[in-house]
PyMOL Python script that loads the backbone (N, CA, C, O; Angstrom):
from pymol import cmd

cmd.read_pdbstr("""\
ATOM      1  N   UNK A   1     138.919 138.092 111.831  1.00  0.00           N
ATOM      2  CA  UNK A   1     139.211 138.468 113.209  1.00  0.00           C
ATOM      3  C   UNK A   1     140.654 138.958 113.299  1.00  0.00           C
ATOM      4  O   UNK A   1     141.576 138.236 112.921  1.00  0.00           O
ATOM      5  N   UNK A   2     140.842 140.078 113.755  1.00  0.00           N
ATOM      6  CA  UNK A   2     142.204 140.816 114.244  1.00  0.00           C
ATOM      7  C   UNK A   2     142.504 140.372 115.007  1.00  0.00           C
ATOM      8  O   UNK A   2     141.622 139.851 115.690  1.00  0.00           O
ATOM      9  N   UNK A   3     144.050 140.224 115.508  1.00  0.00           N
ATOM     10  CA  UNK A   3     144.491 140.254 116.998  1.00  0.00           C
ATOM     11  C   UNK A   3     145.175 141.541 117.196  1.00  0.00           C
ATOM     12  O   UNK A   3     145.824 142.006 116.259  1.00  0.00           O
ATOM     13  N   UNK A   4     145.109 142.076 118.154  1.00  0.00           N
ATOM     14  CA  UNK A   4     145.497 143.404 118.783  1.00  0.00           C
ATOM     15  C   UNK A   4     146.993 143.023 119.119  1.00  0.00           C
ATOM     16  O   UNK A   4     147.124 141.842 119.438  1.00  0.00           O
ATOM     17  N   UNK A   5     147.857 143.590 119.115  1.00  0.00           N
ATOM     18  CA  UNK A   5     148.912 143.236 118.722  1.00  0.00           C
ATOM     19  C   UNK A   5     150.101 144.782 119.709  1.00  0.00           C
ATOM     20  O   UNK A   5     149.513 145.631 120.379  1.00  0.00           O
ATOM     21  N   UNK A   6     151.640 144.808 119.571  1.00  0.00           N
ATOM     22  CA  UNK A   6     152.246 146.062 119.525  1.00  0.00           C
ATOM     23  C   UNK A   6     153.228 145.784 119.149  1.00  0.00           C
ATOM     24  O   UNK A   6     153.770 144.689 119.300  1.00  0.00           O
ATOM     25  N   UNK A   7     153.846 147.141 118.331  1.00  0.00           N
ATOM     26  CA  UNK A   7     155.080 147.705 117.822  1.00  0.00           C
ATOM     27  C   UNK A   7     156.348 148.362 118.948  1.00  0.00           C
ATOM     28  O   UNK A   7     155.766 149.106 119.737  1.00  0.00           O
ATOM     29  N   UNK A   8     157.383 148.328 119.156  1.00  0.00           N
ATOM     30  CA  UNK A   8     158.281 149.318 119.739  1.00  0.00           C
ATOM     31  C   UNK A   8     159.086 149.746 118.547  1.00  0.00           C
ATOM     32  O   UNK A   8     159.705 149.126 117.681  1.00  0.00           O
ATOM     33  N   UNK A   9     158.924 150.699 118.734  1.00  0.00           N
ATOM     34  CA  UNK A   9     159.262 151.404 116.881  1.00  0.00           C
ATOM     35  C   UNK A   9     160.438 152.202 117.695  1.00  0.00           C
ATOM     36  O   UNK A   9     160.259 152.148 118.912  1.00  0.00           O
ATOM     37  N   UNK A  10     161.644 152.956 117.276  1.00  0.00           N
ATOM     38  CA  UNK A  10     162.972 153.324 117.069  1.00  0.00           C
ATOM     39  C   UNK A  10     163.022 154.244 115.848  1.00  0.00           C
ATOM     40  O   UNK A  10     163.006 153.566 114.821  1.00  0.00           O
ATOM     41  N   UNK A  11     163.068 155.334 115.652  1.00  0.00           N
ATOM     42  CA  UNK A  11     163.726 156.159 114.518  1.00  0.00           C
ATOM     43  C   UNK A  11     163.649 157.373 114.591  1.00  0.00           C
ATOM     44  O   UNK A  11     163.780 157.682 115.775  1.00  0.00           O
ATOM     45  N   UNK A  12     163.422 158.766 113.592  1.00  0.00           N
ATOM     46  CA  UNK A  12     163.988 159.599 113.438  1.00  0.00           C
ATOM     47  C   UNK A  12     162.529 160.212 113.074  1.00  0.00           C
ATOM     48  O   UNK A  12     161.726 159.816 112.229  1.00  0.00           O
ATOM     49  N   UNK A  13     162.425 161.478 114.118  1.00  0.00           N
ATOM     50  CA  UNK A  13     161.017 162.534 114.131  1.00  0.00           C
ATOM     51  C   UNK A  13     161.379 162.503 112.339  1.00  0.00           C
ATOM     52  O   UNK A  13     162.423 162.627 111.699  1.00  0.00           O
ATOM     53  N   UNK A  14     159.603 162.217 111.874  1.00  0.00           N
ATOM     54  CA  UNK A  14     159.581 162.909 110.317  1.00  0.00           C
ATOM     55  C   UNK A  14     159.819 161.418 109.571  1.00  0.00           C
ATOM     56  O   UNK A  14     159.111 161.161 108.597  1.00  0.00           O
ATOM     57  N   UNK A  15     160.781 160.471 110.012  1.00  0.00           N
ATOM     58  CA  UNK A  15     160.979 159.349 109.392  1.00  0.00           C
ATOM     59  C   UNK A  15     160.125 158.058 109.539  1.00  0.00           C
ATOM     60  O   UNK A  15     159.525 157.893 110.601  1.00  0.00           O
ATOM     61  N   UNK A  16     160.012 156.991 108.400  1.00  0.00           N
ATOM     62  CA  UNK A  16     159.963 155.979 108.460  1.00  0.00           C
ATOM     63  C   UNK A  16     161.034 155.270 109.860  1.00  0.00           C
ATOM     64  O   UNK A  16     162.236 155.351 110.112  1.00  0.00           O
ATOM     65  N   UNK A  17     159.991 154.659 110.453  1.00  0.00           N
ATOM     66  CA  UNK A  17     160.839 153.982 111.939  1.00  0.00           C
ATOM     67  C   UNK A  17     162.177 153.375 111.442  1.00  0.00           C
ATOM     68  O   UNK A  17     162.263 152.482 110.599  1.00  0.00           O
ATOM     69  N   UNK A  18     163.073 153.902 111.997  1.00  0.00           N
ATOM     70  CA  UNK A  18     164.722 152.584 111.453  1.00  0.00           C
ATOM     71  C   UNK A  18     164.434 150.951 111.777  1.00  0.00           C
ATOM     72  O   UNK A  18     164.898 149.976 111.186  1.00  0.00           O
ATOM     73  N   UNK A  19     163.397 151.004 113.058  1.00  0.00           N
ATOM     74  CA  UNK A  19     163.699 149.890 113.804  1.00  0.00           C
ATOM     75  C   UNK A  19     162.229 149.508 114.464  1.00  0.00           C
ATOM     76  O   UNK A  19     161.681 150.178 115.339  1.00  0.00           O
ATOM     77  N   UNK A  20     161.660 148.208 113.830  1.00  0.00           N
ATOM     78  CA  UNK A  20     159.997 147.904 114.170  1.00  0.00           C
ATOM     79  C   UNK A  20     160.056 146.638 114.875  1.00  0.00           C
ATOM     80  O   UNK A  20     159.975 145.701 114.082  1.00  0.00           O
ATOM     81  N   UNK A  21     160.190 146.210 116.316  1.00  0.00           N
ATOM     82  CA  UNK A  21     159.952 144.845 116.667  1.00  0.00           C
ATOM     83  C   UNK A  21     158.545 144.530 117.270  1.00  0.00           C
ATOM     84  O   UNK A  21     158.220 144.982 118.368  1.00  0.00           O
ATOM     85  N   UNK A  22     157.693 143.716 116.494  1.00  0.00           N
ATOM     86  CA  UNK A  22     156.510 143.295 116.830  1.00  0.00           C
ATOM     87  C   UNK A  22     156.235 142.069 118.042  1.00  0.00           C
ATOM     88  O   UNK A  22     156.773 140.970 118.170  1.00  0.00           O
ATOM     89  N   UNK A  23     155.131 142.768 118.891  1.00  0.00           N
ATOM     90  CA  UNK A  23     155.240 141.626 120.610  1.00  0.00           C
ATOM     91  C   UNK A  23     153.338 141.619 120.501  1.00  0.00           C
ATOM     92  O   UNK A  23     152.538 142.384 119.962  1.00  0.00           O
ATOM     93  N   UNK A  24     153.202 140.480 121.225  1.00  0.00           N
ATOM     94  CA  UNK A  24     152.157 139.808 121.310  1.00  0.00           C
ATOM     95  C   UNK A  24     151.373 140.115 122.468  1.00  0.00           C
ATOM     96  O   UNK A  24     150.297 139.598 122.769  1.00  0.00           O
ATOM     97  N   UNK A  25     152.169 141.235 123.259  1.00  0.00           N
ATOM     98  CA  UNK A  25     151.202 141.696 124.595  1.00  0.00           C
ATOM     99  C   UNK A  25     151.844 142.732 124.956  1.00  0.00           C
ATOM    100  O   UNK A  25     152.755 143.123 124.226  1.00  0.00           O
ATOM    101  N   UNK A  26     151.489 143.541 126.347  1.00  0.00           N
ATOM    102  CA  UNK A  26     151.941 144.680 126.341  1.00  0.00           C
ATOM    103  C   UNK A  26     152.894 144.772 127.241  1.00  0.00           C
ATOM    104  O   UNK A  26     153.582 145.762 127.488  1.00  0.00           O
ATOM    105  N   UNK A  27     152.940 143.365 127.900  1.00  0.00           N
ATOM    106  CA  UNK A  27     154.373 143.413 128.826  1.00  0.00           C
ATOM    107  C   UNK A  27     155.734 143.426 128.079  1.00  0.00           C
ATOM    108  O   UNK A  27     156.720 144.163 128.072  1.00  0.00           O
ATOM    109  N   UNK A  28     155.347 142.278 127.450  1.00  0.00           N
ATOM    110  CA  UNK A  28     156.871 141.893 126.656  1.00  0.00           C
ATOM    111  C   UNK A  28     157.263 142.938 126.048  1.00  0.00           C
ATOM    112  O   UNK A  28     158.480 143.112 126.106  1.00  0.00           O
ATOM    113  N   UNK A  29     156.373 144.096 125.194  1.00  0.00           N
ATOM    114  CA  UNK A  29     156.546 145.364 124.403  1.00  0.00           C
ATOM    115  C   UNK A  29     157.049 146.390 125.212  1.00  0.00           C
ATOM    116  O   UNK A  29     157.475 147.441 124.735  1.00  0.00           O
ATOM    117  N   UNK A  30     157.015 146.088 126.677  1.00  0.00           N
ATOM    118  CA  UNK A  30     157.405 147.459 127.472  1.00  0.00           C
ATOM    119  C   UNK A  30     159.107 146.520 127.684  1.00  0.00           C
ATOM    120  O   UNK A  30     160.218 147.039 127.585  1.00  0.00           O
ATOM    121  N   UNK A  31     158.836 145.236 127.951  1.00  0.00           N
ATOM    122  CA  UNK A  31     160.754 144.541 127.722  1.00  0.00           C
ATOM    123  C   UNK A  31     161.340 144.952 126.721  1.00  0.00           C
ATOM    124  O   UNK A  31     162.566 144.890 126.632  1.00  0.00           O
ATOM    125  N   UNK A  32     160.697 145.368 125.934  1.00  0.00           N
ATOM    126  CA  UNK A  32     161.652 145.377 124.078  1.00  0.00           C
ATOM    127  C   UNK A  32     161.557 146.746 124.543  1.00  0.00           C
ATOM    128  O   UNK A  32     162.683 147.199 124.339  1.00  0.00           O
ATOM    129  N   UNK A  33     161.062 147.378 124.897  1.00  0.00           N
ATOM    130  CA  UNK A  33     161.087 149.653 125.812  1.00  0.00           C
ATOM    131  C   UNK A  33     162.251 149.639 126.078  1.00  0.00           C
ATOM    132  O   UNK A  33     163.330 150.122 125.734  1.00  0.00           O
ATOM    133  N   UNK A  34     161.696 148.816 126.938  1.00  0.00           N
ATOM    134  CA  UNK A  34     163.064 148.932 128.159  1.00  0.00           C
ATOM    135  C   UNK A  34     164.509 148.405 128.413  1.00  0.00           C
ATOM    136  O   UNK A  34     165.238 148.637 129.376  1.00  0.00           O
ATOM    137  N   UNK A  35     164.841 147.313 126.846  1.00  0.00           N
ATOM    138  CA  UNK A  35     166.233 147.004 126.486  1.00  0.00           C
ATOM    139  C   UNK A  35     166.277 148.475 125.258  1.00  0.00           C
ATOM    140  O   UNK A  35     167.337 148.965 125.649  1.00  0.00           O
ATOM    141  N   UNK A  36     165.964 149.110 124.474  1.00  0.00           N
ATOM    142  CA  UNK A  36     166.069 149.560 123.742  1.00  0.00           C
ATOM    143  C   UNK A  36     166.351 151.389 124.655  1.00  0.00           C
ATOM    144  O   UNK A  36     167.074 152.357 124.419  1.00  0.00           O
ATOM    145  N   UNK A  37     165.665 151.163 125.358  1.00  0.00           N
ATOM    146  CA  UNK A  37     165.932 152.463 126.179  1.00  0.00           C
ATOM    147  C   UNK A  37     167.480 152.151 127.068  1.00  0.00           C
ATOM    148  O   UNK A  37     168.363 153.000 127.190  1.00  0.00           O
ATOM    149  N   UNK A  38     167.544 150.700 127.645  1.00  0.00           N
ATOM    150  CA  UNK A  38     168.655 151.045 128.158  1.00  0.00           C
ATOM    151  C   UNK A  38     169.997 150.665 127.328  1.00  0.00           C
ATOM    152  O   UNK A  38     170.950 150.686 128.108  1.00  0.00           O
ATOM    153  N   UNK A  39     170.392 150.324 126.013  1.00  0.00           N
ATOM    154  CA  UNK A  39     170.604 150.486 124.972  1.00  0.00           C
ATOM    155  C   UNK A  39     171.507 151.826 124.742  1.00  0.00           C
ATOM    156  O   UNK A  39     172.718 151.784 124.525  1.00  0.00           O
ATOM    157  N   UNK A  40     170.761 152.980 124.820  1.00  0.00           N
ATOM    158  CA  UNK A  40     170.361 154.743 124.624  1.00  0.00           C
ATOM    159  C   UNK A  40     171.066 154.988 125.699  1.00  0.00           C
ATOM    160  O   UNK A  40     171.949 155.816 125.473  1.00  0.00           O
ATOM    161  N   UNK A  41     171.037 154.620 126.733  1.00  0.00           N
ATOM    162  CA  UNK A  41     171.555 155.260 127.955  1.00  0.00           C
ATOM    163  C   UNK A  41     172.534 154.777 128.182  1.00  0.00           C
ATOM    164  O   UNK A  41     173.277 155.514 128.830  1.00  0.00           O
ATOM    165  N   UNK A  42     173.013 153.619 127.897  1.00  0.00           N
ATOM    166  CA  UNK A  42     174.573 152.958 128.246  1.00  0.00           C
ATOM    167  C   UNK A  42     175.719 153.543 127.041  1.00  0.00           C
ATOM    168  O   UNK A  42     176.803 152.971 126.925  1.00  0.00           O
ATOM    169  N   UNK A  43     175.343 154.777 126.137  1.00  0.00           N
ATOM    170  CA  UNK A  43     176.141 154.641 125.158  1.00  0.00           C
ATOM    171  C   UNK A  43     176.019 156.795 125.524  1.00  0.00           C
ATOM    172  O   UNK A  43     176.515 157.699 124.852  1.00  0.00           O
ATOM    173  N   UNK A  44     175.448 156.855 126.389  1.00  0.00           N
ATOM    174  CA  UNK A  44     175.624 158.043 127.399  1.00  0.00           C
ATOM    175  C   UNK A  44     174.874 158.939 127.102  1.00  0.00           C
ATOM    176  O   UNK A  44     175.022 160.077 127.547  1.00  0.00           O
ATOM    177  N   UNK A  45     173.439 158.428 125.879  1.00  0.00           N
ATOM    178  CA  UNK A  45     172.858 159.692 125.809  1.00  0.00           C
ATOM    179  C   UNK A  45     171.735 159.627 126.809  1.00  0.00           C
ATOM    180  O   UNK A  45     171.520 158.593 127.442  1.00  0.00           O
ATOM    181  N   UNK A  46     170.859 160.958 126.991  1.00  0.00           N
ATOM    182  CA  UNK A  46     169.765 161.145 128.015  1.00  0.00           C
ATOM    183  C   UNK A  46     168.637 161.238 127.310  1.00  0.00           C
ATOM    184  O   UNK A  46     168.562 161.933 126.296  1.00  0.00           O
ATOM    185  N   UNK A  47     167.578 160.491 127.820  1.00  0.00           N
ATOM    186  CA  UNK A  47     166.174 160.602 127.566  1.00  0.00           C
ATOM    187  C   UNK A  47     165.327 161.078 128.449  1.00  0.00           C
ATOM    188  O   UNK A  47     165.619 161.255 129.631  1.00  0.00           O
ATOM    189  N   UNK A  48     164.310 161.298 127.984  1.00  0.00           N
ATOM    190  CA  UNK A  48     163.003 161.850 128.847  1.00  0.00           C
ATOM    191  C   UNK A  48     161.774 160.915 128.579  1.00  0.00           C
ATOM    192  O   UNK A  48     161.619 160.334 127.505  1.00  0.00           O
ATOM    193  N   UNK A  49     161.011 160.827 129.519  1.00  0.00           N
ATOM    194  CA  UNK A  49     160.067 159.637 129.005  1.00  0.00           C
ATOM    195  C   UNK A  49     159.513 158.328 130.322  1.00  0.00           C
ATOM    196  O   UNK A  49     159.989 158.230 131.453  1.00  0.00           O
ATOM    197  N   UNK A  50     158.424 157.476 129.730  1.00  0.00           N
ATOM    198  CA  UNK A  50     158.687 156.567 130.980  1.00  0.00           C
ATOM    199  C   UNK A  50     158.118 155.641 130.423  1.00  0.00           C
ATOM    200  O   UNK A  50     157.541 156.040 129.412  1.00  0.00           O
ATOM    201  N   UNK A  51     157.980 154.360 130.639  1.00  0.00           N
ATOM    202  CA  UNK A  51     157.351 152.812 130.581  1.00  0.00           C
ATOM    203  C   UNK A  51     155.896 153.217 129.920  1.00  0.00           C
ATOM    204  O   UNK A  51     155.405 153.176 128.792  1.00  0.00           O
ATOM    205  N   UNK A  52     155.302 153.797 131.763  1.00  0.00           N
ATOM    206  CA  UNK A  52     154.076 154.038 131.261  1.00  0.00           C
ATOM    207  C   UNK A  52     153.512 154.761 130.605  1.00  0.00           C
ATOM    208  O   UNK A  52     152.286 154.662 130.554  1.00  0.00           O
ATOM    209  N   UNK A  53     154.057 155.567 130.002  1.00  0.00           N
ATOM    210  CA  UNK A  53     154.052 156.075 128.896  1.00  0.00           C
ATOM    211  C   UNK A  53     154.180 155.622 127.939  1.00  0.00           C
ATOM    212  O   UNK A  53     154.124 156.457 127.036  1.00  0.00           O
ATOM    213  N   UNK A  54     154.320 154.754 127.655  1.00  0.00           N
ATOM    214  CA  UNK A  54     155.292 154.232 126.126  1.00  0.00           C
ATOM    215  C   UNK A  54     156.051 154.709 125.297  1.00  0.00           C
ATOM    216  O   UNK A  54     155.634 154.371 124.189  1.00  0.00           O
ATOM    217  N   UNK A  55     157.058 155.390 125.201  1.00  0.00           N
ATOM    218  CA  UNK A  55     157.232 156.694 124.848  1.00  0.00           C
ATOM    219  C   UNK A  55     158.417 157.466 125.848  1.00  0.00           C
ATOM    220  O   UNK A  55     158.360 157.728 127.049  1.00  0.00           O
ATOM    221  N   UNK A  56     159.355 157.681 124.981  1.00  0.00           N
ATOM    222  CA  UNK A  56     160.803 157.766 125.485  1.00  0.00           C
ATOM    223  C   UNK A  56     161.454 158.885 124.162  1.00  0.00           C
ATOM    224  O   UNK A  56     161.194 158.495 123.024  1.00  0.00           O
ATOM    225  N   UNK A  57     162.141 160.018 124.255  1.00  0.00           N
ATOM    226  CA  UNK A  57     162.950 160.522 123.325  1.00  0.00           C
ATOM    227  C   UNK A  57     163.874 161.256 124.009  1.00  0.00           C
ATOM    228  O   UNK A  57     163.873 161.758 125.133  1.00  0.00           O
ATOM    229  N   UNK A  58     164.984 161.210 122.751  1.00  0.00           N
ATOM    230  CA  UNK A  58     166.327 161.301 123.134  1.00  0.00           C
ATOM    231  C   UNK A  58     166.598 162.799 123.210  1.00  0.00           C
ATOM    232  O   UNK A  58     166.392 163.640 122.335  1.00  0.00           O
ATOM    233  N   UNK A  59     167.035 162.943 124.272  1.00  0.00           N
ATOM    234  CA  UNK A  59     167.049 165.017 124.214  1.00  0.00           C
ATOM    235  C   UNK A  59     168.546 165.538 123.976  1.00  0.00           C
ATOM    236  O   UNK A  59     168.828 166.635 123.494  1.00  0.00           O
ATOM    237  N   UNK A  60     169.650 164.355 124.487  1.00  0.00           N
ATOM    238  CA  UNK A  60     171.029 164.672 124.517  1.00  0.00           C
ATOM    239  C   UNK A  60     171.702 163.582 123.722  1.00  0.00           C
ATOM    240  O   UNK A  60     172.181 162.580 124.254  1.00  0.00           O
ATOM    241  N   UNK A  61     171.719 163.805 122.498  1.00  0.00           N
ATOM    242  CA  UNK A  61     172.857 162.601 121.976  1.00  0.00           C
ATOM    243  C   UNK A  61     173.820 162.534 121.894  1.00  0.00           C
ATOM    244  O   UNK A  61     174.431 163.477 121.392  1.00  0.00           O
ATOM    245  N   UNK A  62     174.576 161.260 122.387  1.00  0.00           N
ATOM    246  CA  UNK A  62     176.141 160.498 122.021  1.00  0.00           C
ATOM    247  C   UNK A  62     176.259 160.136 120.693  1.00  0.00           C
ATOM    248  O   UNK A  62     177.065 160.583 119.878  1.00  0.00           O
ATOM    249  N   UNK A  63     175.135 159.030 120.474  1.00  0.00           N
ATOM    250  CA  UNK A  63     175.764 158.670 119.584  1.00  0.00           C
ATOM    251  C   UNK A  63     174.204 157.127 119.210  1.00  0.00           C
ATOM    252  O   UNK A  63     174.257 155.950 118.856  1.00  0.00           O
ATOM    253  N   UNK A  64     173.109 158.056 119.548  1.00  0.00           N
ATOM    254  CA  UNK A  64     171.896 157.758 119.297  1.00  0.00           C
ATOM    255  C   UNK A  64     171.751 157.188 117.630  1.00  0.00           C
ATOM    256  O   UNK A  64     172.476 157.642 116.746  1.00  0.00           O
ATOM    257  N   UNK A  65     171.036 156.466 117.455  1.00  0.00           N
ATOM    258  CA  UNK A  65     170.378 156.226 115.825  1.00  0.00           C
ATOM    259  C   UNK A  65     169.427 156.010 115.607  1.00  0.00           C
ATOM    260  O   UNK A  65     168.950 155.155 114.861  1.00  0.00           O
ATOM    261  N   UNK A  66     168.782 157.082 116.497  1.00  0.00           N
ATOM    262  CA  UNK A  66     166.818 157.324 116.497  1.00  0.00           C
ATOM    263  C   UNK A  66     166.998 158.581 117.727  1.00  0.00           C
ATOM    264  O   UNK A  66     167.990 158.711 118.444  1.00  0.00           O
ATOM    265  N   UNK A  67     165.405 159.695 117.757  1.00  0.00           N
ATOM    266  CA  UNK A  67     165.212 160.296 118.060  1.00  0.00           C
ATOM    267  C   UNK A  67     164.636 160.065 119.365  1.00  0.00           C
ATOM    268  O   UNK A  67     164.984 160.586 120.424  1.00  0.00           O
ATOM    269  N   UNK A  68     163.278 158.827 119.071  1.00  0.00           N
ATOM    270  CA  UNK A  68     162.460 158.003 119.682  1.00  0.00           C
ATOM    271  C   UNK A  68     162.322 156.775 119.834  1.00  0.00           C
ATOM    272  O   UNK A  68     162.660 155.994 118.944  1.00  0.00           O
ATOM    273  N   UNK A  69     161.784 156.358 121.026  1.00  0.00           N
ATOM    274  CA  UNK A  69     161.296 154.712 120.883  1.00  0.00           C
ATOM    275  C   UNK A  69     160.035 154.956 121.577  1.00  0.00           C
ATOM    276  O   UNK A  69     159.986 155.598 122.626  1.00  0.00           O
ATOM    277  N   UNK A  70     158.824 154.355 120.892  1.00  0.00           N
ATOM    278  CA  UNK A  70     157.928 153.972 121.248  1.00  0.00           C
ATOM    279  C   UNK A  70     157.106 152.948 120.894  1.00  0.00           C
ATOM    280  O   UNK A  70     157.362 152.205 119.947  1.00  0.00           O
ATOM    281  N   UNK A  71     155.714 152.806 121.881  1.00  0.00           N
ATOM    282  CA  UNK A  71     154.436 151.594 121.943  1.00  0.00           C
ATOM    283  C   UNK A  71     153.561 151.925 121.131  1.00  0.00           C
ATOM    284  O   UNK A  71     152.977 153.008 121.165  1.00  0.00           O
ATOM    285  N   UNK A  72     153.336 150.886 120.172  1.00  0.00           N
ATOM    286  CA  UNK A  72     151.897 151.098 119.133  1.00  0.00           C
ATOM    287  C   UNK A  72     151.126 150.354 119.194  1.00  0.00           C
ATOM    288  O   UNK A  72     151.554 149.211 119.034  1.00  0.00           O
ATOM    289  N   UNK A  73     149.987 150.448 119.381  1.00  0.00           N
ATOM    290  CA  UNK A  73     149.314 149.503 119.394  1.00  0.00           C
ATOM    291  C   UNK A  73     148.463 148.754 117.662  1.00  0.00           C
ATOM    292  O   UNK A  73     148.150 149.756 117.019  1.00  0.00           O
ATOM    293  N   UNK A  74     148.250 148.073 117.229  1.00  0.00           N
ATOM    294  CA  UNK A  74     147.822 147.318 116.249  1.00  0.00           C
ATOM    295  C   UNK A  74     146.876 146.050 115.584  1.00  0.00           C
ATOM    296  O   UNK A  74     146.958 144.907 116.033  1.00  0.00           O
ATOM    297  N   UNK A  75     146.365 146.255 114.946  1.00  0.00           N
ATOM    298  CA  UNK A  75     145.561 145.447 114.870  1.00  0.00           C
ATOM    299  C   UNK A  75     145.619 144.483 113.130  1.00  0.00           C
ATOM    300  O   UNK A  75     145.001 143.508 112.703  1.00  0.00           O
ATOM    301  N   UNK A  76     146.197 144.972 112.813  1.00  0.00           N
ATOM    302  CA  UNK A  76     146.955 144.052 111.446  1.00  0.00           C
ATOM    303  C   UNK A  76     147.321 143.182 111.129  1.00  0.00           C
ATOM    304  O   UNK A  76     148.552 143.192 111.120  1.00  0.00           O
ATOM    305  N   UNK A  77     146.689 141.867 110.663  1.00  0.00           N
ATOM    306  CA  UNK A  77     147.029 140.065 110.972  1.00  0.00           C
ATOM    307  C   UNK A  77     148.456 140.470 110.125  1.00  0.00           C
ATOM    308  O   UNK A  77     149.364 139.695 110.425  1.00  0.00           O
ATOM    309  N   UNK A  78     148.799 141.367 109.270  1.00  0.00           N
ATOM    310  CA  UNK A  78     150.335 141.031 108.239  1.00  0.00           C
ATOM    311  C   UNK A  78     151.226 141.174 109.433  1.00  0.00           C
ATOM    312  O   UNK A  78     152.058 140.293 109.649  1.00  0.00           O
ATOM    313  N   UNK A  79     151.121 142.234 110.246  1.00  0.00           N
ATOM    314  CA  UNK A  79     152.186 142.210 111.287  1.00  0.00           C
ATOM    315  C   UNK A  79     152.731 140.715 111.708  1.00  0.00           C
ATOM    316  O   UNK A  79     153.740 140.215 111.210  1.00  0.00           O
ATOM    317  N   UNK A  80     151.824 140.011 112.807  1.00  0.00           N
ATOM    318  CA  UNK A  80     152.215 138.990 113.284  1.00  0.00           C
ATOM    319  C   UNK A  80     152.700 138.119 112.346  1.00  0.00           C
ATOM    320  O   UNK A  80     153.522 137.474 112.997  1.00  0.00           O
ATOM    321  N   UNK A  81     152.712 137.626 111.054  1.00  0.00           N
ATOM    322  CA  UNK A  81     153.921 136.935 110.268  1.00  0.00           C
ATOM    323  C   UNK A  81     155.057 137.051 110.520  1.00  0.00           C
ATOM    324  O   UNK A  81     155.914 136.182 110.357  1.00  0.00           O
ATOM    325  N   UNK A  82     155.252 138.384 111.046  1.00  0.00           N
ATOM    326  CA  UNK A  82     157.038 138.200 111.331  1.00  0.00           C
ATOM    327  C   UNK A  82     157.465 137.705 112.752  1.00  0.00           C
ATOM    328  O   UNK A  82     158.628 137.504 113.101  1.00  0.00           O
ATOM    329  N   UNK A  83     156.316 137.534 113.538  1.00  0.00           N
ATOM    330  CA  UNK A  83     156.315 136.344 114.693  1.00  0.00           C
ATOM    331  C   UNK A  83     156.263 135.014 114.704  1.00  0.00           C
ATOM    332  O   UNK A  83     156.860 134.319 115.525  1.00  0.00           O
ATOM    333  N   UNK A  84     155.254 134.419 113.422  1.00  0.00           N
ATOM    334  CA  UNK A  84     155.072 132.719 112.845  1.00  0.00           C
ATOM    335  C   UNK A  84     156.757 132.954 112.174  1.00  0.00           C
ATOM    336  O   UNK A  84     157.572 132.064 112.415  1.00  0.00           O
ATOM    337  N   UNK A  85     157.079 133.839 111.571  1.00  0.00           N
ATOM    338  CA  UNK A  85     158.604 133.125 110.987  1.00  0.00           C
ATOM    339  C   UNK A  85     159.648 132.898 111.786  1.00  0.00           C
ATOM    340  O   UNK A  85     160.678 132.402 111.329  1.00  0.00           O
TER     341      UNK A  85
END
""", "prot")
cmd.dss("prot")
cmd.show_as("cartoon", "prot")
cmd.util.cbc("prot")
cmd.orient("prot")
């Protein structure tokens, strides 16, 4: 049995994500959005994008270290280990 699971992934169009934090529902995953988006914006760059969307990228960078942040959804028991640790 799977549990359905999500990612807010962080990195660079074309790349392996810089940055993978795994959440157990889809609220808390839009909290980990939405510190990571405002993160991006306090350091003065501009995004386009929204919550409900999941799905946010950076169009004007300061001083960004990802392109994107977004919601994945998952179903992979290896993921959640890095939640039991």
């Amino acid at each position: 049995m799977t549990t359905k699971h999500y990612h807010v992934m962080a990195g660079f169009h074309g790349c392996i994500p810089e940055d993978n934090q795994v959440y157990t529902n889809t609220k808390s995953a839009e909290e980990g959005l939405k510190e990571v988006r405002d993160m991006l914006k306090e350091s003065g760059n501009k995004l386009r994008g929204s919550i409900k969307g999941h799905y946010f990228e950076v169009v004007k960078k300061t001083d960004a270290l990802c392109d994107y942040i977004d919601i994945e959804s998952c179903n992979e028991e290896e993921c959640l280990k890095e939640i039991e640790e």
